[in-house]
N, C-alpha and C positions, 0 to 999 in steps of 0.2 A: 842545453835546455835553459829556458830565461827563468829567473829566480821572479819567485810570489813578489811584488813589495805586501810588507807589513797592510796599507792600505786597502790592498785588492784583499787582504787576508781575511780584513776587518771587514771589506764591504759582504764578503762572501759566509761571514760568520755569522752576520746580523740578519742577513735573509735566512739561513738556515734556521735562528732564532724564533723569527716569525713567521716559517711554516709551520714547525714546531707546536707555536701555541697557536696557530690556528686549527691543527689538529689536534690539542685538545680541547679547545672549545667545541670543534664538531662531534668530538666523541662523547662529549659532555653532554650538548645535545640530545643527542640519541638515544643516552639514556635516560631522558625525562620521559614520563609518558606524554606520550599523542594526544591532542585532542582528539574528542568522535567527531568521523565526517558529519557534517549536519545533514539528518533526512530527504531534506529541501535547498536548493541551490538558492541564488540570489532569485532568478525568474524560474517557472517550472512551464511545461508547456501542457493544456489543459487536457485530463483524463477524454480516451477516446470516446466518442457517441456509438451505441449502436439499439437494435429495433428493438421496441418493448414486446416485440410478440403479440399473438392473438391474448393472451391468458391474463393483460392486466384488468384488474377493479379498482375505481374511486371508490373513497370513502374506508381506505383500510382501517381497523382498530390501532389505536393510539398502545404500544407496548414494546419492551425490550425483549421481551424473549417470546419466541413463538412457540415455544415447549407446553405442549398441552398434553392430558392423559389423552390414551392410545396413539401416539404420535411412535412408529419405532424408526430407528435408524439411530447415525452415530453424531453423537452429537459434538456442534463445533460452537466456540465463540468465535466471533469476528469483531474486530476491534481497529478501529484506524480514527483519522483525522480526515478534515474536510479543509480545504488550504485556498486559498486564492492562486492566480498564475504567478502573483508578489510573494508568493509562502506565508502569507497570512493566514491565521485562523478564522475561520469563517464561523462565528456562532450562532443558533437557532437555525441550523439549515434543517431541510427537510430530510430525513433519510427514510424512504419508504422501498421495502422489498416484499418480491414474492418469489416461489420458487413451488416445485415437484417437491413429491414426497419422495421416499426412498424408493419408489418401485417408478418415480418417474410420471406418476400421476399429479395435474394442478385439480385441487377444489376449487369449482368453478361456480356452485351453487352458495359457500360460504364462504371463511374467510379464514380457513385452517392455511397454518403457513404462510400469512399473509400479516403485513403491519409496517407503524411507521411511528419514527420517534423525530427529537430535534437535538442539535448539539449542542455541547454546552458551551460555556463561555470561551474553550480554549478550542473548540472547532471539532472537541473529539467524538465517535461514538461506540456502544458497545452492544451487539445481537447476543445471541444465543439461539439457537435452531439446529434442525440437523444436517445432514450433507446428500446435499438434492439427489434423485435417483437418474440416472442417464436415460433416453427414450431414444427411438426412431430419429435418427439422422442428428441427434445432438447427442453433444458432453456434456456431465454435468455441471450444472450453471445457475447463476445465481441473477434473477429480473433486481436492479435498483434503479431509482429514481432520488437526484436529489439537488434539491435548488436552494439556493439563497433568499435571503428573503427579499421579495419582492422583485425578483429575475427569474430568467426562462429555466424550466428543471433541464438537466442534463438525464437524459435515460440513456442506460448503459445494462453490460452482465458483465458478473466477475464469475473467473474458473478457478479450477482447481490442478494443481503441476501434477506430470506424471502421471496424466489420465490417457489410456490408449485411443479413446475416441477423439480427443483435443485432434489429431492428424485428421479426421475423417468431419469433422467439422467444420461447415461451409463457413461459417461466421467467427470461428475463434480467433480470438489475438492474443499474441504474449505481451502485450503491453499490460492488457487484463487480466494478467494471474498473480492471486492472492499469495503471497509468503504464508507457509501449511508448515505446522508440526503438529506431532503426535505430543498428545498430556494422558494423565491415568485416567482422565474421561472421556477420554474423546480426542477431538481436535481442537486445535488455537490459529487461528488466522489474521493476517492483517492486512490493510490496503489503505492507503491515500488517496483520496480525491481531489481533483486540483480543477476547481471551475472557475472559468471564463468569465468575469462579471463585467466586465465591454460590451455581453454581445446582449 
């Protein structure tokens, strides 16, 4: 058996050395906390379009919350940001929605469940409404409209997860479903919009 030289001993000690402390650095590492992923990547690509339906009106009321008396059902906030495809905040966009009441009926002669606010300077905005009733051949769902200033609106609907008719739903997409928990009032929702200002 050929003997170590002292050299090879040395060369072989000094690596071991500096695996060593490269594993504590990694483990050091590891235990710093993480940054949070950020919500938004460097480009995002622009929330889907789909039909506003028969049931939309111009000229909705200017409001955050569409909670009137006798209005029943469970009530949700909905809160998100309006982002460019850059993940920029888009401020003073438009956000107008309508929806069914909880039995799935639109007021079509007023403008119950119905309104439209703007975002604010960091792109975000916040509802308050209740959680639309399903009908004939749809899930429940949410009509919005909402443009930048002085570009084409994007109309679109947001769902809700773990709804059984979402399957039976000619038009649902799960790119459109809102992040849903349960609060002591109700519900809390969220979604990002991310529009196209190119087009």
């Amino acid at each position: 058996m050929r003997q170590t030289s002292r050299r090879e001993f040395m060369t072989v000690a000094a690596g071991l050395s500096a695996l060593a402390a490269a594993a504590r650095t990694l483990d050091g590492a590891e235990a710093l906390p993480l940054r949070p992923t950020p919500s938004c990547p460097g480009s995002a690509p622009p929330t889907e379009r789909q039909t506003a339906g028969p049931y939309f009106k111009p000229d909705s009321p200017l409001r955050a919350s569409l909670l009137e008396p006798g209005i029943a059902g469970t009530k949700i906030v909905l809160t998100g940001t309006v982002l460019s495809t850059a993940c920029q905040p888009v401020a003073r966009a438009l956000f107008d929605v309508w929806h069914a009441d909880d039995h799935g009926d639109y007021d079509t002669a007023g403008f119950r469940l119905r309104g439209h606010q703007f975002t604010d300077d960091q792109g975000r905005y916040r509802l308050e409404t209740i959680v639309p009733g399903a009908y004939a051949g749809r899930t429940r769902h949410f009509h919005v409209k909402v443009q930048a200033p002085s570009r084409p609106a994007l109309t679109t609907q947001l769902y809700l997860p773990g709804e059984a008719a979402n399957a039976r739903d000619p038009i649902f997409s799960r790119d459109l479903v809102m992040q849903v928990g349960d609060t002591a009032e109700g519900k809390m929702a969220t979604f990002d919009f991310v529009l196209d200002l190119g087009r």
